[in-house]
N, C-alpha and C positions, 0 to 999 in steps of 0.2 A: 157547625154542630156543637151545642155545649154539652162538657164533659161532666154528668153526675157525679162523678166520685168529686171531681175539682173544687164542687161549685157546695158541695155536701162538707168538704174540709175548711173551705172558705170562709163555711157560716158559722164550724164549730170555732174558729178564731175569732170571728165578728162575739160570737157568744162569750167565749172566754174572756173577753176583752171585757166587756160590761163586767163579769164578774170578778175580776180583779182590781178594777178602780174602788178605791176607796171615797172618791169623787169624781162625779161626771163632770167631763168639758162636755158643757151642751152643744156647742160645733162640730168638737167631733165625734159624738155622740149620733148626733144628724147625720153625717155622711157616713158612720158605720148604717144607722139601721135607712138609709137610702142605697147603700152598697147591697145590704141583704134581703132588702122589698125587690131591686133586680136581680140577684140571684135567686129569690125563690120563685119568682114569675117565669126565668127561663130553668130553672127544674121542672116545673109543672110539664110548662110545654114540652120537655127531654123527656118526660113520664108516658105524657099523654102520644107522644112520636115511638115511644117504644114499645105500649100499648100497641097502638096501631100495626108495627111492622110482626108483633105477635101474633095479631089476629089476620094479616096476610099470611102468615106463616101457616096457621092452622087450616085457613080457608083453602091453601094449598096443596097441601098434607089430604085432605076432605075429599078436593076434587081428584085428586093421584089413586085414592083409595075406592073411587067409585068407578074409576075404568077398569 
């Protein structure tokens, strides 16, 4: 399971980094925003899994409420 907050910290370093070069190494340049194109593809999926066990939550909650 990937950890939102981890992967949220990850990207403010990714970010930061760009903004402190005074010059990019295109290399590694590359492999920061290839590190952060994966981590923001599995945030989404962590958003969209969390969504999800919300709205079993509630569907829960729903059915509990109608007996």
């Amino acid at each position: 399971m990937e950890n939102l907050n981890e992967n949220l910290k990850r990207l403010t370093v990714i970010s930061d980094w760009f903004d402190d070069q005074e010059e990019i190494d295109v290399e590694e340049g590359l492999k920061k925003v290839k590190e952060a194109a994966k981590l923001i593809k599995a945030s989404k999926q962590r958003l969209k899994d969390v969504e999800n066990e919300f709205e079993e939550i509630k569907k829960e909650m729903e059915e509990e409420t109608e007996k």
